[in-house]
VEXTORTOR-38854 format. One record per atom (N, C-alpha, C, O, CB): residue number from 0; x, y, z. Coordinates in pm, whole numbers, plus 50000, padded with zeros to 5 digits. Glycine has a CB too. Layout:
<pts>
{resi=NUM px=X py=Y pz=Z};
...
</pts>
This chain:
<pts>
{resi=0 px=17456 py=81215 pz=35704};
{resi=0 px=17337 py=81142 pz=35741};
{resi=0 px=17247 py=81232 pz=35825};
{resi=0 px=17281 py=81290 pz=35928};
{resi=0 px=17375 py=81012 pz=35819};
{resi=1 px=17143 py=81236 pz=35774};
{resi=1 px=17004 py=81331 pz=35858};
{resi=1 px=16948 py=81261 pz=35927};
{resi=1 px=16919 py=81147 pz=35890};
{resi=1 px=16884 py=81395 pz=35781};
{resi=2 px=16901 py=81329 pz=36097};
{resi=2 px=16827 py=81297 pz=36120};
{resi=2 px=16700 py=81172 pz=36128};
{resi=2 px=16697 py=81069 pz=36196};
{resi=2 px=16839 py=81359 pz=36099};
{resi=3 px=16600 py=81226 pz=36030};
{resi=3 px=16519 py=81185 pz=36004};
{resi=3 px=16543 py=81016 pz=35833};
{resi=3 px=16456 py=80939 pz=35792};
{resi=3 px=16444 py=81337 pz=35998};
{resi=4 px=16694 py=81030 pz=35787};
{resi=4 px=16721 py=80908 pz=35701};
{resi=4 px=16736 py=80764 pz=35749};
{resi=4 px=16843 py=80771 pz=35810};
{resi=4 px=16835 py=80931 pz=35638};
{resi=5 px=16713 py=80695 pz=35755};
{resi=5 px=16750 py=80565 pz=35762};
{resi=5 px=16871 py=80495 pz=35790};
{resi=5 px=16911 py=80410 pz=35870};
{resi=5 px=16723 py=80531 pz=35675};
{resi=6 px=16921 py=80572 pz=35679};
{resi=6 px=17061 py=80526 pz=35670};
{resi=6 px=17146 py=80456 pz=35754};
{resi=6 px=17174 py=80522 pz=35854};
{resi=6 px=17120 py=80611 pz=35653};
{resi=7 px=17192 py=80358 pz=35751};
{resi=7 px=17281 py=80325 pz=35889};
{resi=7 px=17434 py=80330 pz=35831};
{resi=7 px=17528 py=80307 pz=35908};
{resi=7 px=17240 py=80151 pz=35968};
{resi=8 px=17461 py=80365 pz=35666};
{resi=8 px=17616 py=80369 pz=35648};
{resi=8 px=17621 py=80244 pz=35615};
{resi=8 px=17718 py=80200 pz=35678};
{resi=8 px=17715 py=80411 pz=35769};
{resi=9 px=17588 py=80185 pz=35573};
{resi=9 px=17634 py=79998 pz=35508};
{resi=9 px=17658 py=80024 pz=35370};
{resi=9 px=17767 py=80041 pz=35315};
{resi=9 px=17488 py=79850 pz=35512};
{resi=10 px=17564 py=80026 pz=35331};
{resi=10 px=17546 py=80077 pz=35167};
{resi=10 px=17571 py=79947 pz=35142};
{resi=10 px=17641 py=79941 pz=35243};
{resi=10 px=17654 py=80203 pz=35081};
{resi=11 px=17577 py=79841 pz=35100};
{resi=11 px=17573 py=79715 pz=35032};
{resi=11 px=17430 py=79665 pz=34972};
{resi=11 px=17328 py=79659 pz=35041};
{resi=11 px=17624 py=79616 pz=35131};
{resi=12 px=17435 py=79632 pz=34846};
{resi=12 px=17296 py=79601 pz=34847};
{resi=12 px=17303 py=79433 pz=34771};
{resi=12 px=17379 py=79366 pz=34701};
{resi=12 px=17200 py=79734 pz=34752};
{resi=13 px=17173 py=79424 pz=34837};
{resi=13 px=17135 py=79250 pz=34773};
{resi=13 px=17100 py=79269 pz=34639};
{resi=13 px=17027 py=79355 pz=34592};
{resi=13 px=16990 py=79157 pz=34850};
{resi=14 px=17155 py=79185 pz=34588};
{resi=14 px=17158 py=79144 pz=34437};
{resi=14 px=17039 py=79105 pz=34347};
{resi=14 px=17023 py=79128 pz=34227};
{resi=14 px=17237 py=79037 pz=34430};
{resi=15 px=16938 py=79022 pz=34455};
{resi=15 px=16825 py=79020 pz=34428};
{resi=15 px=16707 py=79093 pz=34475};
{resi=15 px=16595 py=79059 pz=34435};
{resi=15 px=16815 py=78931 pz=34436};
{resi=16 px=16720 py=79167 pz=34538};
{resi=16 px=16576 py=79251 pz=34555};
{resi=16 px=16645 py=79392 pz=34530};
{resi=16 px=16575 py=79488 pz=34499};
{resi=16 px=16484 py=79237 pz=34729};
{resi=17 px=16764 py=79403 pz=34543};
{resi=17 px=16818 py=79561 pz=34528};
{resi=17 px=16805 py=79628 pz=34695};
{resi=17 px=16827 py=79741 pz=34738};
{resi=17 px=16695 py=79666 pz=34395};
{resi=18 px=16776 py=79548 pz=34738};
{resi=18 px=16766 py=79639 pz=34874};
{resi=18 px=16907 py=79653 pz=34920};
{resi=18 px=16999 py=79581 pz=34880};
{resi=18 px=16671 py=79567 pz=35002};
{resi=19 px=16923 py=79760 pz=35014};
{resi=19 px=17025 py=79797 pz=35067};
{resi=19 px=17020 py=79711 pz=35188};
{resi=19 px=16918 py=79697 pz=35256};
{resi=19 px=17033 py=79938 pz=35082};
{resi=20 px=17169 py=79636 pz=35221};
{resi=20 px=17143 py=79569 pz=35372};
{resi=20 px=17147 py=79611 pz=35506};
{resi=20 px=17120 py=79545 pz=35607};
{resi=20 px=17218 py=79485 pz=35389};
{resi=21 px=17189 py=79752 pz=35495};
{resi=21 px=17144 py=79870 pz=35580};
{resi=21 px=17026 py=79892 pz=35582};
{resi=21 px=16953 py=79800 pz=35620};
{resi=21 px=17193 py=79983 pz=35552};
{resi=22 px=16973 py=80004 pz=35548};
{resi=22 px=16853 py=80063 pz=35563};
{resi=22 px=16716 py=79958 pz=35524};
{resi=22 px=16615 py=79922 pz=35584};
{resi=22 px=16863 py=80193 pz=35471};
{resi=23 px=16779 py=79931 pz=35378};
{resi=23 px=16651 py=79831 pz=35317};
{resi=23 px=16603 py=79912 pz=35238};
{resi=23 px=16487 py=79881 pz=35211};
{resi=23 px=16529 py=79772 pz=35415};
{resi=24 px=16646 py=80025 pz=35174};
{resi=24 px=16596 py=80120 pz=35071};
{resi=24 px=16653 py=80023 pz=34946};
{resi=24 px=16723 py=79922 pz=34953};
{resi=24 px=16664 py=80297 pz=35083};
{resi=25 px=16600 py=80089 pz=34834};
{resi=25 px=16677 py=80096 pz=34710};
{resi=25 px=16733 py=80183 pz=34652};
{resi=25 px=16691 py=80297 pz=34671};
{resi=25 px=16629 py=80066 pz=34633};
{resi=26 px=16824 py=80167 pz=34578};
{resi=26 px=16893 py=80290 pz=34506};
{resi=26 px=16780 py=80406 pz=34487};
{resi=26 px=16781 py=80501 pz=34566};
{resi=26 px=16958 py=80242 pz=34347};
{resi=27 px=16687 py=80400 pz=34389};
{resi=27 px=16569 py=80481 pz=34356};
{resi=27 px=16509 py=80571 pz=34487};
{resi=27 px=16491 py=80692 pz=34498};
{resi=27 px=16455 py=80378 pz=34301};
{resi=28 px=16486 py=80462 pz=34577};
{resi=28 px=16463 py=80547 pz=34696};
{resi=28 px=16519 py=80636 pz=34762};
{resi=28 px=16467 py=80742 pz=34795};
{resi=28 px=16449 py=80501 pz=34767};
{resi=29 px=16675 py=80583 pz=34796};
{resi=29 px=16779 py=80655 pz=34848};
{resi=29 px=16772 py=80800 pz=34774};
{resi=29 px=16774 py=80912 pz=34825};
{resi=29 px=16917 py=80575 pz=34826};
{resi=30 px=16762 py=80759 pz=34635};
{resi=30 px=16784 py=80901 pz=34560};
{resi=30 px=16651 py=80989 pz=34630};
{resi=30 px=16663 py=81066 pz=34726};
{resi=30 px=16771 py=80886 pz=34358};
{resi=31 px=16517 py=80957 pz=34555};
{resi=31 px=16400 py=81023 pz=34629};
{resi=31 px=16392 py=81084 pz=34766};
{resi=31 px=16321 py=81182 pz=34788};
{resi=31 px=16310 py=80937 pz=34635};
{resi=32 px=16483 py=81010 pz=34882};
{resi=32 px=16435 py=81052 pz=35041};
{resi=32 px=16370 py=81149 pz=35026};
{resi=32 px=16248 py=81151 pz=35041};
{resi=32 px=16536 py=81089 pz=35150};
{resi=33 px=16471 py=81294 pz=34979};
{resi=33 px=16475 py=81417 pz=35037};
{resi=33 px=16312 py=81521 pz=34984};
{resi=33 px=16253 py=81618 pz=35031};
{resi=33 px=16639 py=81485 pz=34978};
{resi=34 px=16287 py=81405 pz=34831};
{resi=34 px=16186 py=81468 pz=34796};
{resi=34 px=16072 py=81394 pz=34810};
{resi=34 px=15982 py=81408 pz=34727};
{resi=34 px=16200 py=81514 pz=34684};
{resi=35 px=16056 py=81280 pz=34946};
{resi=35 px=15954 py=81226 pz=34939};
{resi=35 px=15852 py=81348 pz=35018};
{resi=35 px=15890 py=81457 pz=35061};
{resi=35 px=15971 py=81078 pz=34996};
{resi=36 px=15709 py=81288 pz=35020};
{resi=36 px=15598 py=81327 pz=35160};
{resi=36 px=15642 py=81272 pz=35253};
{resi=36 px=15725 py=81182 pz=35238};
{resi=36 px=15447 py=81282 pz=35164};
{resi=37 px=15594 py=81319 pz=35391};
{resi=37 px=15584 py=81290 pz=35504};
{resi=37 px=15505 py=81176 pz=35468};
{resi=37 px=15591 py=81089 pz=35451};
{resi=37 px=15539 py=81390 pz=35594};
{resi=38 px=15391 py=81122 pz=35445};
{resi=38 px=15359 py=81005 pz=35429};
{resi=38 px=15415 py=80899 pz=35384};
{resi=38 px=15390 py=80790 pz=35435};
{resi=38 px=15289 py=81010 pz=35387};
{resi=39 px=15501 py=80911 pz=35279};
{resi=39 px=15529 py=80830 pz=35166};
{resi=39 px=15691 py=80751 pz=35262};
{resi=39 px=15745 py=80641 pz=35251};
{resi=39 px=15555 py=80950 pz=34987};
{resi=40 px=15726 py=80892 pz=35366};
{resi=40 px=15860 py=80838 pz=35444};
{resi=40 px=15842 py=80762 pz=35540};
{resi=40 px=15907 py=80661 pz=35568};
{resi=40 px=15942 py=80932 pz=35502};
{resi=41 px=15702 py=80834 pz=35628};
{resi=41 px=15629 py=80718 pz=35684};
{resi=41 px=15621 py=80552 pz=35660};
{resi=41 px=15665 py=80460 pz=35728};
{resi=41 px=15522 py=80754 pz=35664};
{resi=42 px=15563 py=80552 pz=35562};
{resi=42 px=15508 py=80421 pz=35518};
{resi=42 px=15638 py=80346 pz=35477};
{resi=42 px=15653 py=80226 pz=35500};
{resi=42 px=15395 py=80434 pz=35393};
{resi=43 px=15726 py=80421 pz=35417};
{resi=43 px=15869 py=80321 pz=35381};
{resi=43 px=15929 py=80288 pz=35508};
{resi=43 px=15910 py=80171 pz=35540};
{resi=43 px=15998 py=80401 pz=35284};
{resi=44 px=15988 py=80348 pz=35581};
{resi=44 px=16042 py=80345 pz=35706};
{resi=44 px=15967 py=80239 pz=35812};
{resi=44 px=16028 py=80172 pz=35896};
{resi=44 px=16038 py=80488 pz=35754};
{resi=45 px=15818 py=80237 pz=35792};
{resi=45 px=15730 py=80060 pz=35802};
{resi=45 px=15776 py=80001 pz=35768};
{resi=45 px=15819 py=79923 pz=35853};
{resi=45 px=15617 py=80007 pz=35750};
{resi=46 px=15815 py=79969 pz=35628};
{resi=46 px=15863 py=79883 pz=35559};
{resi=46 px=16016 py=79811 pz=35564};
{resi=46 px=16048 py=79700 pz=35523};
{resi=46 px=15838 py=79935 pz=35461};
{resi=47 px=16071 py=79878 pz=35606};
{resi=47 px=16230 py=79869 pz=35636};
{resi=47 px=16294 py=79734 pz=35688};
{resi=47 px=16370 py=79652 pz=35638};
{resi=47 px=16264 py=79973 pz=35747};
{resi=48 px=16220 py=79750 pz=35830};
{resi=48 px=16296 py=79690 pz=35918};
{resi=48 px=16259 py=79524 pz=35862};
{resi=48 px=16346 py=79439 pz=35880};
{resi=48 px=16254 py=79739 pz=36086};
{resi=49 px=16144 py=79489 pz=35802};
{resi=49 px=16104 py=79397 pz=35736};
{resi=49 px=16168 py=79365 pz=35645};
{resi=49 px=16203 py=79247 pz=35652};
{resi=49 px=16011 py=79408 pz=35705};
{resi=50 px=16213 py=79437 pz=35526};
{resi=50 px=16342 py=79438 pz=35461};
{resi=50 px=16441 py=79322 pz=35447};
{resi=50 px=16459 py=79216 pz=35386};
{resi=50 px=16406 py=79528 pz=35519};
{resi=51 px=16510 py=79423 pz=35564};
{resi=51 px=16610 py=79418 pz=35603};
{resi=51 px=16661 py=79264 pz=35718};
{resi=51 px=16774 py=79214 pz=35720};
{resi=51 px=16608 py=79554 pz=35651};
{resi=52 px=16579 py=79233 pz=35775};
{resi=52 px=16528 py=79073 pz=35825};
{resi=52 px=16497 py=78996 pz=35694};
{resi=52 px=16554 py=78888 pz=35689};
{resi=52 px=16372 py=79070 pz=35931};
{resi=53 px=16446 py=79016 pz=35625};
{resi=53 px=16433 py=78929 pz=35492};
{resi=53 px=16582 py=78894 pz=35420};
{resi=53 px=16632 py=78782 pz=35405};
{resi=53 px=16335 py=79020 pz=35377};
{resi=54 px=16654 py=79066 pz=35369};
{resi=54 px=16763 py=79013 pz=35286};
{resi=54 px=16859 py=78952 pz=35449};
{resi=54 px=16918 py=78845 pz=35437};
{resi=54 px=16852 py=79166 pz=35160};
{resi=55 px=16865 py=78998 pz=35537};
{resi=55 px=16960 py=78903 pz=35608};
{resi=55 px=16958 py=78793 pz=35697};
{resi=55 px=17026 py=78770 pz=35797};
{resi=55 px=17018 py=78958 pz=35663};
{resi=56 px=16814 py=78692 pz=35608};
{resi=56 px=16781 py=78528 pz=35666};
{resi=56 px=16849 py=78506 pz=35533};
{resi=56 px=16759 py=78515 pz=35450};
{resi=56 px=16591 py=78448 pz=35702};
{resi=57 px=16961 py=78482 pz=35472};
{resi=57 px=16976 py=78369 pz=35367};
{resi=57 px=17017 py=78411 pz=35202};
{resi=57 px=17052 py=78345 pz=35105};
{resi=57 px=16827 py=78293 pz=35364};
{resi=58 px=16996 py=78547 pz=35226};
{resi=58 px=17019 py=78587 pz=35098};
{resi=58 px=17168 py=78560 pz=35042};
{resi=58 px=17250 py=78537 pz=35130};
{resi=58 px=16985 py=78727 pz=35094};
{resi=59 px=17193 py=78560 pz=34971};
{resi=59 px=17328 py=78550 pz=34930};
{resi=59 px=17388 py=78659 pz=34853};
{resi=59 px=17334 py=78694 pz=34748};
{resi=59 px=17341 py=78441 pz=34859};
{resi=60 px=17539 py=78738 pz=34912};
{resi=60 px=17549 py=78866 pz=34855};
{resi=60 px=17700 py=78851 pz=34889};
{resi=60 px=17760 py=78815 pz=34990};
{resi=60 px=17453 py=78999 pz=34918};
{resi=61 px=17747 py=78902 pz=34735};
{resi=61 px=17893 py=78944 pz=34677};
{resi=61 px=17936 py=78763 pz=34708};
{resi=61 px=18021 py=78738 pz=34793};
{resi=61 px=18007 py=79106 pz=34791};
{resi=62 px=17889 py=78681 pz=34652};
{resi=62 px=17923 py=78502 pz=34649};
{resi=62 px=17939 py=78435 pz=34787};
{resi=62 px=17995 py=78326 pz=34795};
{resi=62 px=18078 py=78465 pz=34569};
{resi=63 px=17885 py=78505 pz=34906};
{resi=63 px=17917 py=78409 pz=34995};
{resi=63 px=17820 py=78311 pz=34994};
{resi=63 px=17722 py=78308 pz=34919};
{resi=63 px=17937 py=78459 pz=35119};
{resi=64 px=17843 py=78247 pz=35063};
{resi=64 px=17766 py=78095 pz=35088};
{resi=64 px=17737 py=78081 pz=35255};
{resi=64 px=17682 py=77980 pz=35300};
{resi=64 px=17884 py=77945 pz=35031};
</pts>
């Protein structure tokens, strides 16, 4: 884990948006990090923490209830 990744090590992702319930990336992304812009890491890393409060009000992941 770098620095500058997100990552927090969860790796689980929601079923319906694909987000990771860690970071809040997606697979696609995760892959991209290393070759995003400085902007483009910017603006995701905005996006995250929003995410990540979304998939974990209610979502439902691996059948719990």
């Amino acid at each position: 884990m770098r620095k500058d990744d997100p990552c927090t090590g969860v790796c689980r992702f929601d079923g319906r948006t694909g987000w990771c319930l860690g970071c809040g990336r997606t697979v696609p992304e995760i892959r991209a990090w290393r070759k995003l812009t400085p902007f483009r890491r910017t603006a995701l890393v905005r996006e995250l923490p929003r995410r990540v409060s979304q998939v974990g009000e209610g979502t439902l992941v691996d059948g719990e209830s």
